[in-house]
N, C-alpha and C positions, 0 to 999 in steps of 0.2 A: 578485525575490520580496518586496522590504519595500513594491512595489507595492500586493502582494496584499492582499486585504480582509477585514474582521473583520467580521462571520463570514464564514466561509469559503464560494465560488463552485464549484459543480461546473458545468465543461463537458466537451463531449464530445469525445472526441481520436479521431482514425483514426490516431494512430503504432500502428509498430507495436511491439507488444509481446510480449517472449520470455521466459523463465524456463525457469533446468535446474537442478536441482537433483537430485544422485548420479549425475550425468553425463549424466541424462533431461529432454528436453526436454518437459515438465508444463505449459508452456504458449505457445501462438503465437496472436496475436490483433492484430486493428485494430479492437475494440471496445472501449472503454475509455473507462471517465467520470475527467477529472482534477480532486482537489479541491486550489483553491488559496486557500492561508491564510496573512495576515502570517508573517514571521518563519520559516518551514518551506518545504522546496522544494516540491513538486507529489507529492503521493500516487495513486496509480494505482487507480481501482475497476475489476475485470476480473469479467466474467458468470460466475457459478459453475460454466454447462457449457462455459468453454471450456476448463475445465479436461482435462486426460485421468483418463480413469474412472479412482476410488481414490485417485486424488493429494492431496485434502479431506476430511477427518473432523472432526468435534468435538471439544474439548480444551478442558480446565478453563480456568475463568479467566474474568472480564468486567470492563469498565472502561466508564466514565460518560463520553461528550464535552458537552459544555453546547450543545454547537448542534446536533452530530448524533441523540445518543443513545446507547441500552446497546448496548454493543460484546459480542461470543461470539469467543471464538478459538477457532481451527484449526490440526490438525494437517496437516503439510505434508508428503506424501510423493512421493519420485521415487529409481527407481535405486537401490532398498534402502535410502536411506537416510531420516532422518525428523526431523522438525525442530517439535518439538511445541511449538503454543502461535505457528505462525508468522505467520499471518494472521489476520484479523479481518474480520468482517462485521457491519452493523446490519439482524437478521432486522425488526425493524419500527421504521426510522427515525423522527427525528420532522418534524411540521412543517415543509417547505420543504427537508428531505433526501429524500422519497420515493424518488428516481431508485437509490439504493443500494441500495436492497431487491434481495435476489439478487446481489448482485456482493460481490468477497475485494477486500480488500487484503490487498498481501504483504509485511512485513518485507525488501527486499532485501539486505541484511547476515546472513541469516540461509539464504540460498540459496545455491548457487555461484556464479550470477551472475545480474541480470536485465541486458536491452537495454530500448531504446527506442528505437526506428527504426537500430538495426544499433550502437547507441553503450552501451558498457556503464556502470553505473549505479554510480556510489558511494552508498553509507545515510548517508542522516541520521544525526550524531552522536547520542551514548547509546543508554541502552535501551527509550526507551518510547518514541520518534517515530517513526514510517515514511516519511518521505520520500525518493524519489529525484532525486538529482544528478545531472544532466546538466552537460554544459559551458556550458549555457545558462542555465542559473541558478547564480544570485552571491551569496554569504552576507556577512555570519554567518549562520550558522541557530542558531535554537534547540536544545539540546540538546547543545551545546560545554559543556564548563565555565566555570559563574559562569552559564549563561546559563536557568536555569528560572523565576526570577522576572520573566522579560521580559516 
């Protein structure tokens, strides 16, 4: 991942991808755009209907990317239970992000678990990064301690 390029490269992935969250499987897909950017592992954009109805709602909050745009988060719901503020979408990315428009990311440290092709996912250290960890990507990543000014 210290590969990866600044700004950041979205391409498109056919893994697959799983999310359950209160024991409810909320989402299964091999749709998915992965953005890959220095220092952070591979964030997952997933289409908003492959979500199961009601699982995505609106939730306070937005944050600024300097290459993507104004970030909205989402509350995350499965299985009774609710996990507000857990993903994030750019409703009108900017410049050379188009491809997001309509697709969540999801916090997976804040779910019970996501996969990625049948392999479960460690989060990205701290609280404001979303990246997911596979065995196939190799850190440090950004968001350990000491490591925000990277």
């Amino acid at each position: 991942m210290w590969d990866y390029p600044r700004p950041p490269r979205i391409e498109p992935s056919t893994e697959r991808i799983r999310i359950v969250l209160g024991g409810e499987l909320i989402l299964d897909t091999t749709d998915s755009l992965r953005v890959l950017e220095t220092s952070h592992p591979p964030v997952y954009y997933i289409p908003q209907s492959a979500f199961v109805p009601g699982a995505l709602e609106p939730a306070a909050g937005s944050s600024f990317c300097e290459f993507k745009g104004a970030a909205k988060y989402l509350t995350v719901r499965g299985g009774g239970k609710e996990a507000d503020g857990a993903a994030w979408s750019y409703p009108d990315p900017a410049f050379g992000f188009e491809a997001l428009a309509d697709r969540v990311a999801v916090y997976p440290g804040r779910m019970d678990y996501c996969e990625v092709d049948g392999e479960r996912v460690s989060a990205q250290p701290g609280r404001f990064y979303g990246g997911w960890i596979t065995s196939r990507v190799v850190g440090p990543f950004k968001g350990e301690p000491g490591t925000m000014d990277w």
